[in-house]
C-alpha positions in Angstrom: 0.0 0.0 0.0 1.5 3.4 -1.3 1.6 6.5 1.1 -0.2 9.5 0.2 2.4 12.4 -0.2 0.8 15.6 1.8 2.0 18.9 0.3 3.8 20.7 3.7 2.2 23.6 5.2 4.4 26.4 3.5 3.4 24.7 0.3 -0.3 25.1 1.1 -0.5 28.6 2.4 1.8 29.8 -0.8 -1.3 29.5 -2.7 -3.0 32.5 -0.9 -1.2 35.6 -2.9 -0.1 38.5 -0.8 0.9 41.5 -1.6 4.2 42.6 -0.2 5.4 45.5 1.9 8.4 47.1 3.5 7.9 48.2 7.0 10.4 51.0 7.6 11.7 53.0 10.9 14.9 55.1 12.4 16.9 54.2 15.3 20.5 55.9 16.5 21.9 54.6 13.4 19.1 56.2 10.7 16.7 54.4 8.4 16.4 50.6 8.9 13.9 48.1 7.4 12.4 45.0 6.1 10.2 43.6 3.4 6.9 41.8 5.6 4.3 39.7 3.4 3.0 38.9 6.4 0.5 42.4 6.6 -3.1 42.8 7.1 -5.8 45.3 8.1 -7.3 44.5 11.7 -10.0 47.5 12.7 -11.2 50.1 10.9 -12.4 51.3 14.2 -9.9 52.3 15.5 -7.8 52.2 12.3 -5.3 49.4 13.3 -3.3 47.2 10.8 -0.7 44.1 11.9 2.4 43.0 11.0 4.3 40.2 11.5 7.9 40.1 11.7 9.8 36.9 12.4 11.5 36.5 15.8 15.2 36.2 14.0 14.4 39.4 12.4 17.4 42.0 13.1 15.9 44.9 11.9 12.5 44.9 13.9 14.1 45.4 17.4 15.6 48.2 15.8 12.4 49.4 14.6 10.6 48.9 18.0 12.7 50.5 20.0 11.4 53.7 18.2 7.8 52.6 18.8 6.8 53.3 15.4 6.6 52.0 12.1 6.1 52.6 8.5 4.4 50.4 6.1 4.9 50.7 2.7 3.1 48.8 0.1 5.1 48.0 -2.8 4.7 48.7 -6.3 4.6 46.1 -9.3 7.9 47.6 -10.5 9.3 47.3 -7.1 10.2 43.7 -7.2 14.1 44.4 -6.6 13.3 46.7 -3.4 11.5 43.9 -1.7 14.6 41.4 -2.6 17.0 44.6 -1.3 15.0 44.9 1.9 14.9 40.6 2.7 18.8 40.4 2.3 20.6 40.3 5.8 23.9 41.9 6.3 23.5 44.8 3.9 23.0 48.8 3.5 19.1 48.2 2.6 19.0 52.1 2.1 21.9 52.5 -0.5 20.8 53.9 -3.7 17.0 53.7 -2.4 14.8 57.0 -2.6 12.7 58.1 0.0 11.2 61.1 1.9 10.4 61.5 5.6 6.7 60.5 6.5 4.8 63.1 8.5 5.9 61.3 11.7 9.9 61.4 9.8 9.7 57.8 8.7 11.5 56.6 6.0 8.6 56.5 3.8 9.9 54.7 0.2 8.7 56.3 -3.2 6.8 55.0 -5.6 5.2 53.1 -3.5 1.5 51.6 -3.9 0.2 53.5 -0.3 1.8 53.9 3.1 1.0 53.8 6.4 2.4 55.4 9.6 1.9 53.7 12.8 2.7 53.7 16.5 3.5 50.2 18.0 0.0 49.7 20.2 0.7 46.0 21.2 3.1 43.2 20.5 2.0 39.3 21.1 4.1 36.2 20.9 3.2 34.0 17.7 4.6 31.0 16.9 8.3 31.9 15.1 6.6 35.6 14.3 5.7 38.0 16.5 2.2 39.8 15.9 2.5 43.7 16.0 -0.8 45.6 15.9 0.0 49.4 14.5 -2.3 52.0 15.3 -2.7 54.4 11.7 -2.2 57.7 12.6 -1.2 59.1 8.6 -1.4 57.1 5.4 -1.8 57.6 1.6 -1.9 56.2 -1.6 -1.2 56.8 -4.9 -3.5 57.2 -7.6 -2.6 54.8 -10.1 -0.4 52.6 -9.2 -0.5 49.0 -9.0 0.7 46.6 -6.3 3.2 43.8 -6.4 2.1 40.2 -5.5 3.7 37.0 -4.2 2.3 33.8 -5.2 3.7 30.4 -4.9 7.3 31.7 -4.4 6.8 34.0 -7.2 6.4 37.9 -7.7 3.7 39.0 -9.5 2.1 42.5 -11.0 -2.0 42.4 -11.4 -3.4 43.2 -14.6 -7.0 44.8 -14.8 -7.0 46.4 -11.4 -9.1 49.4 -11.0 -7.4 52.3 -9.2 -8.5 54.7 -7.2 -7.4 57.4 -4.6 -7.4 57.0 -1.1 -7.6 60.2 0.6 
């Protein structure tokens, strides 16, 4: 009798595309970051959103310490950002363009939308920790078009309506 082969639990989830983001801060040292799939609204309610860095992450206790956050939702044509801000061990800001947030961020250009945030809670979860960020600025821009990540691919959409968020 022949063993059924389950697909593994990464395998599974990399079906559900997500867009992808780099959540940005300053510490002593200046801008520091990280490109996080792992993003979603919580509350509109207050207006909350989450994040979920991974416990080996170097650059989030650098960002926490500040007690904010930006969010930045990439672009389609951002593809080699988001591979500049998941490599270790590098200047992730070199040759990158930004401008300061209201709150003085590092808020990336071209971007899809951002988000500024203040760090309301932190929770253990599993090999990520679960960060809920309380909005207090965001934007978006008017036509641009987000960058996806589907089974271990990038990914632009096609047909997506645009609109401003004000």
């Amino acid at each position: 009798m022949q063993t059924k082969q389950l697909p593994s639990f990464r395998d599974v989830l990399g079906h559900f595309a997500s867009g992808v983001t780099v959540v940005t801060g300053l510490d002593e040292h200046g801008p520091v970051g990280f490109t996080c799939q792992s993003f979603s609204s919580l509350s509109l309610d207050p207006p909350q959103v989450i994040v979920l860095p991974g416990r080996s992450s170097t650059s989030w206790p650098r960002i926490a310490a500040g007690g904010r956050f930006c969010v930045n939702i990439l672009a389609d044509h951002q593809r080699a950002l988001s591979t500049t801000f998941a490599t270790s061990g590098i200047d992730k800001f070199a040759d990158v363009a930004w401008t300061r947030s209201p709150s003085g961020l590092p808020r990336l250009d071209g971007t899809c939308a951002w988000l500024d945030c203040t760090v309301a809670a932190v929770h253990p979860g599993g090999d990520h920790l679960i960060v809920i960020g309380a909005v207090d600025d965001l934007g978006a821009a008017l036509h641009a078009r987000p960058l996806l990540f589907h089974r271990g691919h990038y990914a632009g959409m096609t047909g997506l309506g645009s609109r401003s968020v004000h």
